[in-house]
C-alpha positions as CSV (number, residue, x, y, z in Angstrom):
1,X,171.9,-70.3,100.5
2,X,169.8,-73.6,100.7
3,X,171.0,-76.2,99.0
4,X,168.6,-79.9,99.3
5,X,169.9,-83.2,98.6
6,X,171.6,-83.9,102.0
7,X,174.0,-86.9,101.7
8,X,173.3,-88.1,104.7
9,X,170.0,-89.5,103.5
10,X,171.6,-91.5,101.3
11,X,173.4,-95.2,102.5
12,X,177.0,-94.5,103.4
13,X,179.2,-98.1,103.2
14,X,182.7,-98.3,104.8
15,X,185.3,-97.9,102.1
16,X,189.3,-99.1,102.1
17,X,191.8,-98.1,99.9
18,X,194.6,-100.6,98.9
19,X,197.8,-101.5,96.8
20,X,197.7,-101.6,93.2
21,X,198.6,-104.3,90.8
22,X,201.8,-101.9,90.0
23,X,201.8,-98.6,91.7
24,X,202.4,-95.2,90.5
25,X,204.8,-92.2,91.7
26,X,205.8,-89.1,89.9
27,X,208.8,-87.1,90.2
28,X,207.9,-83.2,91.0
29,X,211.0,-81.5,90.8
30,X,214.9,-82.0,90.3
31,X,218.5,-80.7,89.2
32,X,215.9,-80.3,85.8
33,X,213.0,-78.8,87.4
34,X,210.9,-77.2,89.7
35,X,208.9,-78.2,92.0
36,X,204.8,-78.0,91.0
37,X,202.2,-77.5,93.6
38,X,199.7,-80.7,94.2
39,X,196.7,-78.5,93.5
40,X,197.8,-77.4,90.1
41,X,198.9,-81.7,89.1
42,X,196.0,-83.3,90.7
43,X,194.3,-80.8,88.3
44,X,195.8,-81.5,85.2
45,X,196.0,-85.5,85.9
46,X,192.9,-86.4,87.8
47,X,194.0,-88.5,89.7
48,X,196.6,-88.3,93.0
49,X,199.9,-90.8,92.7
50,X,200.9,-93.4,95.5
51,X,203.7,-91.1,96.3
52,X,206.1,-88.2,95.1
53,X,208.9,-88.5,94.7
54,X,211.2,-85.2,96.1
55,X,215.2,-84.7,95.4
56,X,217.0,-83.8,97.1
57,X,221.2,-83.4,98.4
58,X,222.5,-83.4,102.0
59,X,226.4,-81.9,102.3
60,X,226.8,-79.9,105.5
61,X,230.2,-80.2,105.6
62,X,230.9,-78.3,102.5
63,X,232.0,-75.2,101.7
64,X,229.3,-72.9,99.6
65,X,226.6,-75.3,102.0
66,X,223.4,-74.7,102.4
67,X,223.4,-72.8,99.0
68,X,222.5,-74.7,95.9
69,X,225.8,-75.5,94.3
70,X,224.7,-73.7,91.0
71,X,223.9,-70.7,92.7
72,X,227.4,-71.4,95.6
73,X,229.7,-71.5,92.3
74,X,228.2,-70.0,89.8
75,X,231.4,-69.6,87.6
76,X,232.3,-73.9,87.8
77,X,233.6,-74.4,84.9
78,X,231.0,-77.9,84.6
79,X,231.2,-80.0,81.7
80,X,228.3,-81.8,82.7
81,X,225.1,-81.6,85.6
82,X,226.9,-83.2,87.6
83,X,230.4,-80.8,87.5
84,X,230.3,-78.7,90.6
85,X,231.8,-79.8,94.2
86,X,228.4,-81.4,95.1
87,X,225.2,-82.4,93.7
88,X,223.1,-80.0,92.3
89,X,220.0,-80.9,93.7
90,X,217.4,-78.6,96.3
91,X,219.7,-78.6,99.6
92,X,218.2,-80.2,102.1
93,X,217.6,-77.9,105.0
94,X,216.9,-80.3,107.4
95,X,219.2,-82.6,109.6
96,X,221.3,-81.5,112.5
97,X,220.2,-77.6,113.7
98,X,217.9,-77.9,110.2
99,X,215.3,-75.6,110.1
100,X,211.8,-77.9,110.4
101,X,209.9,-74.8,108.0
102,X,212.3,-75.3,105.6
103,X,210.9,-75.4,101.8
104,X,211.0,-79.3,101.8
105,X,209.1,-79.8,104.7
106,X,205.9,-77.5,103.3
107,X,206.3,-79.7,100.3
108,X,206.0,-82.7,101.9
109,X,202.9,-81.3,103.7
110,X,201.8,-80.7,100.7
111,X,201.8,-84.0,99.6
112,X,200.6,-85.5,102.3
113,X,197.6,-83.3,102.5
114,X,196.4,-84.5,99.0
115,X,196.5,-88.3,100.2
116,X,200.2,-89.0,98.7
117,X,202.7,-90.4,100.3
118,X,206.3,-89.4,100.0
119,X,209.4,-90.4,98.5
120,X,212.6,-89.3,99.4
121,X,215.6,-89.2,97.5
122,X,218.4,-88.1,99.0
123,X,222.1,-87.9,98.3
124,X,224.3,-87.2,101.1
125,X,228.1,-87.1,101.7
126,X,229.0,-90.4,103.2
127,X,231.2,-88.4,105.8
128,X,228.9,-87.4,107.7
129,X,228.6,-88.5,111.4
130,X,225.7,-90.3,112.9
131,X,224.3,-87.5,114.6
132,X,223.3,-86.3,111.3
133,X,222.2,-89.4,109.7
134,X,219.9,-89.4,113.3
135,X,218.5,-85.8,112.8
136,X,217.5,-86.5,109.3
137,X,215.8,-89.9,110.8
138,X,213.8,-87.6,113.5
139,X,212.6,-85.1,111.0
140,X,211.2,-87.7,108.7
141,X,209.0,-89.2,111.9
142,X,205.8,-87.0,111.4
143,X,205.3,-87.4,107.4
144,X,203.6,-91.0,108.4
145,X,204.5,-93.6,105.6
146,X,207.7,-92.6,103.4
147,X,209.9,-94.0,101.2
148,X,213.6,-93.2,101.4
149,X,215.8,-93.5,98.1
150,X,219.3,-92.8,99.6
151,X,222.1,-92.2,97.3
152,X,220.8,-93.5,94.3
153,X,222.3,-94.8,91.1
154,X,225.5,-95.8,93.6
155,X,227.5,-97.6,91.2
156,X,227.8,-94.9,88.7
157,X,230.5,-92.2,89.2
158,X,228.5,-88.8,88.5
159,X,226.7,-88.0,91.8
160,X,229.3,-86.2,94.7
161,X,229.5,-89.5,97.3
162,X,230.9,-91.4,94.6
163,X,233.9,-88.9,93.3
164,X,234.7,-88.7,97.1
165,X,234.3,-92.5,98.3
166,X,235.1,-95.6,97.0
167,X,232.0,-97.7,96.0
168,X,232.8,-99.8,99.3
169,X,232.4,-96.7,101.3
170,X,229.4,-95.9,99.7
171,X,228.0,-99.5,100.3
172,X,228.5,-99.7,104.3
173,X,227.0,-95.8,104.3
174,X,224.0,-96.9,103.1
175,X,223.5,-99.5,105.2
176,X,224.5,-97.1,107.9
177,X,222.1,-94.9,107.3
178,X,219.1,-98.0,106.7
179,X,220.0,-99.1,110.1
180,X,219.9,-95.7,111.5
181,X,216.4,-94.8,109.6
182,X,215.2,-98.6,110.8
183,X,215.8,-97.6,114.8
184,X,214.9,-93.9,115.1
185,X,211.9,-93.3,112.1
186,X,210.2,-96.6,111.6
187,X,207.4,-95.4,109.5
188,X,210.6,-95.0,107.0
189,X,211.2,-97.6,104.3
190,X,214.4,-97.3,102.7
191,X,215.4,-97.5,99.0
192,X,218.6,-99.6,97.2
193,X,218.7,-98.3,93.6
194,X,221.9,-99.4,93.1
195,X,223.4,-102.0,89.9
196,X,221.2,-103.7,88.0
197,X,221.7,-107.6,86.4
198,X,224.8,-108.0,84.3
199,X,223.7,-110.8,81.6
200,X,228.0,-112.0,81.0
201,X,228.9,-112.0,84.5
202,X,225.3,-113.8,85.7
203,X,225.3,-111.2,88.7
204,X,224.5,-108.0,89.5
205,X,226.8,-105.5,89.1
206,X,229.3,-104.8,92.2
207,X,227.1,-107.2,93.7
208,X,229.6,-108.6,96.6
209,X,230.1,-104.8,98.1
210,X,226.4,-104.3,97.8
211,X,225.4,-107.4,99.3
212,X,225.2,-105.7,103.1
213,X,223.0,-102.8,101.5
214,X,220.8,-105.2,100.1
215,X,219.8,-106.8,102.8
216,X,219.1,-104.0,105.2
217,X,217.1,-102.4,102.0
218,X,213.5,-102.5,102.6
219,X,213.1,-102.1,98.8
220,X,214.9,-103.2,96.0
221,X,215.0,-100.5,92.6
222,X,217.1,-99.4,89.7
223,X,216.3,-96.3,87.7
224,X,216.3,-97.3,83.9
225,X,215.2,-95.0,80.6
226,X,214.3,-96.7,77.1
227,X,216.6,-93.6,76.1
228,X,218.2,-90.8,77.8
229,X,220.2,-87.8,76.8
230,X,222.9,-87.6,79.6
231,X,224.8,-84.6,77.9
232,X,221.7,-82.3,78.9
233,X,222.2,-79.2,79.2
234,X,225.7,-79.0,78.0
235,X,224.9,-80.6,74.1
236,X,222.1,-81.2,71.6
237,X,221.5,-85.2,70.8
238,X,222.1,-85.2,67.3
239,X,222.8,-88.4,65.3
240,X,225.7,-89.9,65.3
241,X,226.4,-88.3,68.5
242,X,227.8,-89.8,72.4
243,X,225.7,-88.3,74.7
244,X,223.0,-90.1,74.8
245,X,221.8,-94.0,75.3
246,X,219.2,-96.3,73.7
247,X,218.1,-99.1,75.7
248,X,214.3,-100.2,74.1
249,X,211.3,-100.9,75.8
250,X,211.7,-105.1,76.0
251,X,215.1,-105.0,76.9
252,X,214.4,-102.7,79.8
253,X,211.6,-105.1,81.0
254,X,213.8,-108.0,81.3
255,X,216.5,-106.3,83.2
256,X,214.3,-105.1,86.0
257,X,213.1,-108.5,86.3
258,X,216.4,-110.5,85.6
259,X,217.6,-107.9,88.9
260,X,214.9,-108.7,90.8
261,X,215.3,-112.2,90.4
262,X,218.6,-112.2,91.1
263,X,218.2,-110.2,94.7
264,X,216.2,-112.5,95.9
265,X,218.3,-115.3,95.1
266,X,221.9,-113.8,96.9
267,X,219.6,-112.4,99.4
268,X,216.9,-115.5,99.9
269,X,214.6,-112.6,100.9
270,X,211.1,-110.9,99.1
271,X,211.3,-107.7,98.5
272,X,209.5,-104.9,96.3
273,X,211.0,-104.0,93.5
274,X,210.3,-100.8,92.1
275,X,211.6,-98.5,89.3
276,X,212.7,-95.2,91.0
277,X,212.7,-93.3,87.4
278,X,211.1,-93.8,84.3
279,X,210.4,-92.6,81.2
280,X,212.0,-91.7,77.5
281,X,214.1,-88.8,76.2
282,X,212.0,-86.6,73.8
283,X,215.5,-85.4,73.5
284,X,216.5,-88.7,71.5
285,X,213.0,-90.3,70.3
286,X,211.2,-86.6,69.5
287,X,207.6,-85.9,71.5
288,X,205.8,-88.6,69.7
289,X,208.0,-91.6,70.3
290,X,208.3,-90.9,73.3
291,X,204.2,-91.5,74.2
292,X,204.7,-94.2,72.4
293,X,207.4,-96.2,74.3
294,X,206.0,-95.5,77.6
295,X,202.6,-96.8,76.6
296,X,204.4,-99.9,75.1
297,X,205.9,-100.9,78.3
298,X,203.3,-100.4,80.3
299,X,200.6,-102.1,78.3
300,X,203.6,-105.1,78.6
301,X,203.3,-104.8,82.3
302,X,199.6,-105.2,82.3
303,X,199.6,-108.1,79.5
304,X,201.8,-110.1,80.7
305,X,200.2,-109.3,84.5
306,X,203.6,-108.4,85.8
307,X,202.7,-108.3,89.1
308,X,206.5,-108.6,89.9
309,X,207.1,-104.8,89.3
310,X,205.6,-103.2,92.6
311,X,205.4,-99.6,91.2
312,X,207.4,-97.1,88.9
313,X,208.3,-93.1,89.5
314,X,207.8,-91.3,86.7
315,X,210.4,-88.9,85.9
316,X,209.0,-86.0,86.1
317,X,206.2,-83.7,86.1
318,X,207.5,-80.7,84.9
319,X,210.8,-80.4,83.4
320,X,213.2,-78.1,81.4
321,X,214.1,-80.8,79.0
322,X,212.2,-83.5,77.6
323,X,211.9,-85.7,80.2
324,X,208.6,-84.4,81.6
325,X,204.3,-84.7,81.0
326,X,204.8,-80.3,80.9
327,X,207.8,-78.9,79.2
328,X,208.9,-75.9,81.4
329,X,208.5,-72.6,79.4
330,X,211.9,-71.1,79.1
331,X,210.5,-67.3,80.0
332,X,208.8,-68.7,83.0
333,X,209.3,-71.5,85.0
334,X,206.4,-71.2,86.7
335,X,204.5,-72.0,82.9
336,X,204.2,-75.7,82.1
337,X,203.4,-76.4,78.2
338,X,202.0,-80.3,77.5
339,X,203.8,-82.9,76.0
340,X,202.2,-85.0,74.1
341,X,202.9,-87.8,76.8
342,X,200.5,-86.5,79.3
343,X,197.4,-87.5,76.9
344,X,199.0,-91.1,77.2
345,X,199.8,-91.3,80.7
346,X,196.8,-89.6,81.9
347,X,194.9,-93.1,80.0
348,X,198.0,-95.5,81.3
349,X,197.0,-94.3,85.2
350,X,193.7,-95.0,84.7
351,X,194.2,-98.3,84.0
352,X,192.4,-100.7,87.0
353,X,196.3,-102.2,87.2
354,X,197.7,-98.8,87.9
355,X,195.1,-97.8,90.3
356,X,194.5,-98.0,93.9
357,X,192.5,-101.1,94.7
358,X,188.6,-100.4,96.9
359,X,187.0,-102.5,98.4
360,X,183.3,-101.7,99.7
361,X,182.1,-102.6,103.4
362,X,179.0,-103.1,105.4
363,X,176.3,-99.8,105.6
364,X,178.1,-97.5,108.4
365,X,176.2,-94.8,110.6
366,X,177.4,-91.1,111.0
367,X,179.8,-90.2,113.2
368,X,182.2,-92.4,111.0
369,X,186.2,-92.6,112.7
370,X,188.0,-92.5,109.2
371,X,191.7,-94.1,109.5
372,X,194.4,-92.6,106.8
373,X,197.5,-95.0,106.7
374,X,198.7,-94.3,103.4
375,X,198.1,-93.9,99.9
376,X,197.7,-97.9,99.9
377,X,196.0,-98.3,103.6
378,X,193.4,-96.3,104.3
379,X,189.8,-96.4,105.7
380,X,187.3,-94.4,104.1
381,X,183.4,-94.3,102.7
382,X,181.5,-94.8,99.9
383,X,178.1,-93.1,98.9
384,X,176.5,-94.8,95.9
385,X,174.3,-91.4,94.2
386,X,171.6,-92.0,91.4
387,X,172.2,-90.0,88.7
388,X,169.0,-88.9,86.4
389,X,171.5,-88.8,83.2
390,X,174.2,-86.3,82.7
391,X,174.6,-83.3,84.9
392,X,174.7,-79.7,84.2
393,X,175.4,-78.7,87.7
394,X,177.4,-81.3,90.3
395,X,178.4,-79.3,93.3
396,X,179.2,-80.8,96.8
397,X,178.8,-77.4,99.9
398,X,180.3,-78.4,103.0
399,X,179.2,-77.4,106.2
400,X,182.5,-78.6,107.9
401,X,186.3,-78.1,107.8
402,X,187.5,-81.5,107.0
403,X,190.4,-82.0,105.0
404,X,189.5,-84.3,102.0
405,X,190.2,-86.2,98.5
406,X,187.2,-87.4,97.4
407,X,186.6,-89.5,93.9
408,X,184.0,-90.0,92.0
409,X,183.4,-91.4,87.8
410,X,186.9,-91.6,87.5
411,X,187.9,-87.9,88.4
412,X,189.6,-86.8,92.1
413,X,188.9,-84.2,93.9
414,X,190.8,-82.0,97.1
415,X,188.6,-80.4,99.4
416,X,190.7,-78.0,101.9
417,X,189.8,-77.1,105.5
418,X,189.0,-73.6,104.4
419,X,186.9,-75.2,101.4
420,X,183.2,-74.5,101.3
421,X,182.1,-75.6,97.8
422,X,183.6,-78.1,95.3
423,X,182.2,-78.1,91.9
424,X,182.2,-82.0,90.7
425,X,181.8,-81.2,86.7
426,X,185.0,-81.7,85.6
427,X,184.2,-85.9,87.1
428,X,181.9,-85.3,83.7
429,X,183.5,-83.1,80.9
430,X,185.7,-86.3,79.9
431,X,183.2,-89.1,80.5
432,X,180.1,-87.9,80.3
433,X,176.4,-89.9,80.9
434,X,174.6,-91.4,78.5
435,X,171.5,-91.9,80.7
436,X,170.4,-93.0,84.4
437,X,173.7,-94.1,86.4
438,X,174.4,-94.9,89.8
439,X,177.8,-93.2,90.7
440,X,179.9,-94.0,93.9
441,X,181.5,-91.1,95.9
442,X,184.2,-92.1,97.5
443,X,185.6,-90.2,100.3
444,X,189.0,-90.2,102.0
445,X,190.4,-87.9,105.0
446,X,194.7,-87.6,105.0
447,X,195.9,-85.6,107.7
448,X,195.2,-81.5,107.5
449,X,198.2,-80.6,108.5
450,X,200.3,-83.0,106.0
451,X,201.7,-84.6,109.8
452,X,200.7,-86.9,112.3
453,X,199.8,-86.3,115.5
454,X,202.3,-88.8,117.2
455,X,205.5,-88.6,115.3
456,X,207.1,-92.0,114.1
457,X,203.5,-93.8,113.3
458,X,202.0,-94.6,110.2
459,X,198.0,-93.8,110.9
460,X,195.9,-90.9,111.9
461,X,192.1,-90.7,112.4
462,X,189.5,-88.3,111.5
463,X,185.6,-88.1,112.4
464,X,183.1,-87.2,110.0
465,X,180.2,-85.8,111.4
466,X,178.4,-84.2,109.0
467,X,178.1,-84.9,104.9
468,X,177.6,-82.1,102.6
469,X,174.6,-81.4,100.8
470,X,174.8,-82.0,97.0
471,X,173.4,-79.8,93.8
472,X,172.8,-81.9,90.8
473,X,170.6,-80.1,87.8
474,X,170.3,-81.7,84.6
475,X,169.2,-78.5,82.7
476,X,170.5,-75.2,82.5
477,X,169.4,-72.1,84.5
478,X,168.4,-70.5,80.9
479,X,168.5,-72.0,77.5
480,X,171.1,-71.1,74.8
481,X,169.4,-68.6,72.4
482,X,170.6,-66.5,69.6
């Protein structure tokens, strides 16, 4: 098949790929959901996130262990998510004789392939020895730039570690582990989402036991929902009922920042602050409410250029209640239905504050070395293409088995190894052309394999050698007729 319109004759300019104003993660997966494959959400968004953001628990010494504790006790007689011996998150089959195939390793892979970095939460029974806490280190050391979230929400009282430790314990474990993570996987940042700002005591809470885990924290966070119906799955929210919470938008916004503010005055350090889960219950504000609350805070965040908030997880993709952009079909999990949210947070992502900043270089020459630090540190390229008016046909066919995302008006694209042909048109269904246009594709190469080369660094480097050739028609092959 010929195809004309090599790229090659066109002006290639070095490309790189920075922080946003306020970044984005999404949570794929949880005690509430499966996990969904990054083909099938770069799809349905457009656009790849910073990182995701994957749950799950860590309690070898158990008995039922490595089965999920649903599945281990089926027959718990749990009053809540949280009722059975530990957390009921994915077991995580890694750490001490782990097996390195396990199901969270090919998802992290999988993340990494679509030029996403990873976040990790993980809760893990503080009685573990160091060896463990080590092997979990050494598996994290290929997956380049993560983000560790380790026993999160630690001064509440549902998760495991906290029915079986007192909050001191589960202070000096953390920053256990941090120093751990800090010596054996340095490409590791970890997480503190811990107490947030209490306004009567002018502190934050349990703030003296915390105050070593705060300062070996590479990143400060709290998880905070405008509303959120804790009871799920055990009870409906009704009104009038006490399983659920209400916080608002605003006063949400000033907590995060009255925390932040305040860890950097006990610590006298600079840290990100981040917001390891957000969203609203659709179980307490219905579908539409929801949409609307989460677009109200983050049009706050871009008015009042909040630059303060580093990034936010949204929780989640895919979920069984109403905390998801897909509510998971109850005859098949593998069947996401829309919430009306997606529609809104597809437009709140594509907001320049939300998005990844690029910054155009100097004309480059092919072969081009392409570095991949990160989904906030990466060298790519940029092809400006001059487009007649809107397209009919858009197709890129690759010659080569390069593993790439690629961008261009607006819309992102994966291209595989085994890939041969990507069909660009979807870049156009949603914002079409209204006449000549000069668009920029923007290319990017992560790592193929989803791991780097030398285990425990941050970049890897590919060579681009040859471009595709493009196919861009601006009429049909035949004419509608009747």
């Amino acid at each position: 098949m010929k195809i004309e319109n090599a790229l090659e004759n066109l002006k290639i300019y070095s490309l790189h790929m920075g922080e946003a104003k306020c970044s984005v993660d999404l949570g794929d997966g949880s005690e509430r959901g499966e996990y969904v494959n990054q083909d099938y959400i770069l799809s349905k968004l457009g656009r790849p996130h910073r990182g995701i953001n994957l749950m799950y628990c860590y309690y070898p010494l158990d008995e039922g262990w490595p089965e999920r504790a649903s599945v281990a006790f089926p027959s718990t007689d749990s009053t809540n998510a949280w009722g059975y011996p530990y957390d009921d998150y994915f077991p995580y089959r890694g750490g001490l004789n782990g097996d390195k195939n396990a199901e969270v390793f090919e998802q992290m892979r999988d993340i990494r392939r679509h030029g996403q970095d990873i976040v990790f939460t993980l809760t893990v029974d503080p009685h573990v020895s160091d060896e463990h806490l080590i092997a979990i280190a050494e598996d994290l050391k290929p997956f380049g730039r993560v983000m560790m979230r380790i026993n999160h929400e630690c001064t509440g009282s549902w998760f495991s570690f906290n029915k079986r430790c007192t909050y001191k314990e589960v202070a000096d474990f953390y920053a256990r582990f941090a120093r751990i993570i800090h010596e054996h996987a340095p490409n590791v940042k970890t997480i503190l989402c811990a107490g947030a700002y209490v306004k009567k005591t002018g502190k934050l809470e349990m703030e003296e036991l915390f105050m070593d885990a705060a300062n070996e924290a590479d990143i400060w966070s709290i998880d905070q929902y405008f509303t959120l119906h804790y009871g799920y799955p055990n009870d409906v929210a009704e009104k009038g009922g006490h399983s659920y919470s209400y916080n608002g938008c605003g006063p949400v916004f000033e907590s995060v920042k009255a925390t932040l503010d305040r860890y950097k005055e006990i610590t006298g350090k600079v840290r990100p602050m981040v917001m390891s889960e957000l969203n609203t219950d659709g179980d307490v504000t219905g579908p539409y409410d929801q949409a609307k609350m989460v677009r109200a805070f983050c049009d706050r965040v871009v008015e009042e250029k909040a630059d303060w908030l580093s990034a936010f997880t949204f929780y989640q993709f895919r979920d069984q209640g109403r905390l998801g952009l897909e509510f998971e079909d109850p005859s098949n999990k593998g069947v996401g239905i829309d919430m009306p949210i997606l529609k809104d947070y597809k437009e709140i992502i594509s907001q320049d504050w939300f998005k990844p900043k690029m910054t155009m270089g100097g004309e480059v020459k092919l072969p081009v070395k392409l570095r991949w630090g990160g989904s906030e540190d990466a060298e790519g390229i940029a092809i400006p293409i001059d487009f007649e008016g809107d397209p009919i046909f858009c197709e890129l066919w690759f010659d080569t088995d390069d593993n790439l995302m690629m961008e261009i008006n607006g819309r992102w694209f994966y291209k595989s190894p085994k890939a041969k042909f990507i069909d660009l048109m979807p870049a156009f269904f949603e914002n079409r052309l209204e006449g000549k246009k000069t668009l920029t594709l923007k290319i990017f190469a992560p790592p193929a394999t989803g791991e780097n080369d030398r285990p425990g660094s941050i970049d890897t480097y590919s060579e681009i050698t040859q471009l595709p050739k493009i196919r861009v028609r601006y009429e049909p092959v035949q004419e509608f007729t009747y």
